[in-house]
Residue, then its C-alpha position, 0 to 999 in steps of 0.5 A: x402488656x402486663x397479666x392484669x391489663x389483659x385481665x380488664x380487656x377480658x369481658x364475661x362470656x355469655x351463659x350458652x343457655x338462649x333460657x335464663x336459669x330462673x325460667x329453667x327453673x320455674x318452668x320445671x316447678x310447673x307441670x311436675x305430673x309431666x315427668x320428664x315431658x317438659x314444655x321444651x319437648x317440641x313434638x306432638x306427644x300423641x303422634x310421637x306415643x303412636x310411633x313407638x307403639x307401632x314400634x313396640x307392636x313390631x318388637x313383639x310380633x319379632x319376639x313370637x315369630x322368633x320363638x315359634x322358629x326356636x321351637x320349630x327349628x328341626x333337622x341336622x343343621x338346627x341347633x346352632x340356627x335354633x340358638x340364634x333365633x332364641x338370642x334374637x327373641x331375646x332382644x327383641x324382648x328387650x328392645x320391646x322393654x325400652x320402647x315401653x318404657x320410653x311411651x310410659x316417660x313420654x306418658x302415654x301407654x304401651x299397647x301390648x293388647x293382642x288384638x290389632x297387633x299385627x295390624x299395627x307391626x311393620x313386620x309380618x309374622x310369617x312360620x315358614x316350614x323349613x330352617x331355610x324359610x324360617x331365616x329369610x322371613x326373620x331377615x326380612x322382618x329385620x330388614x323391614x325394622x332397620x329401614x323403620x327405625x331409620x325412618x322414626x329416627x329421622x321423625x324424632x331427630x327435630x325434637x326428641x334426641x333421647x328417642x331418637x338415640x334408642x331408636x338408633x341403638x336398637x337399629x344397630x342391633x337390628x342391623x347385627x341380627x341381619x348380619x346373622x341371619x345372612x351369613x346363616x343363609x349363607x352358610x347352611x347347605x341350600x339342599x335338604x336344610x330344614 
């Protein structure tokens, strides 16, 4: 068979899209106070803006119980713990930052009010008066928040794979900051560590 009879028997290859590209594109001409919510979003804007506010109360009740321990943080063993919960203060601010700005795309408003913060977080914010108590409630906090970003990314998996994503990258962070805290647990004399 010659390469041009094999050309005629090729028949075109639908467009991937189940949505023409004039509907795409009118679509997007409509609503364009949205932002980046199109009609194509799939989930409850209200519940999915509840979430990530729970989500964003969480992070900041990590980043103050964090940099109460930094501060606190005494005895021979402290420097190196101290270091850490700084870091992870850290990160947790900028995990705070992403999830905001993901409510404002979503456009709803971030709750950063003060009140009804812990009421809202999945942790708890727990001082602990030794090094020792300190790291077991950050663990638990970090524990708590894997499980909760497991949970939310498994809620905007069906309709929102752009949250669902952070959500997974800030898991894996959450999952490393574990890690930490369990291998200073580990590592720190269980006598006297304070």
């Amino acid at each position: 068979m010659s390469g041009k009879s094999m050309m005629k028997d090729v028949k075109p290859v639908a467009q991937p899209f189940l949505t023409d590209v004039k509907t795409l594109r009118d679509r997007a001409r409509q609503h364009m106070d949205a932002g980046a919510v199109t009609p194509g979003y799939g989930g409850e804007l209200d519940a999915a803006i509840q979430v990530l506010n729970a989500a964003l109360a969480t992070e900041l009740i990590c980043v103050l119980r964090y940099k109460r321990h930094y501060f606190m943080a005494q005895g021979i063993h402290s420097a190196g713990v101290a270091a850490e919960f700084l870091e992870h203060s850290s990160d947790e601010m900028a995990h705070a930052d992403q999830i905001a700005d993901r409510i404002v795309q979503l456009g709803g408003e971030p709750d950063f009010s003060p009140e009804g913060l812990r009421t809202r977080a999945h942790s708890e914010y727990v001082e602990g008066t030794t090094l020792i108590d300190m790291i077991k409630e950050d663990l638990v906090a970090e524990r708590i928040a894997i499980d909760s970003y497991r949970e939310m990314g498994r809620y905007f998996a069906a309709f929102d794979p752009t949250t669902r994503r952070m959500l997974e990258e800030i898991q894996a962070k959450e999952e490393e900051h574990a890690d930490d805290l369990a291998e200073l647990l580990r590592d720190l004399p269980k006598q006297g560590a304070n």
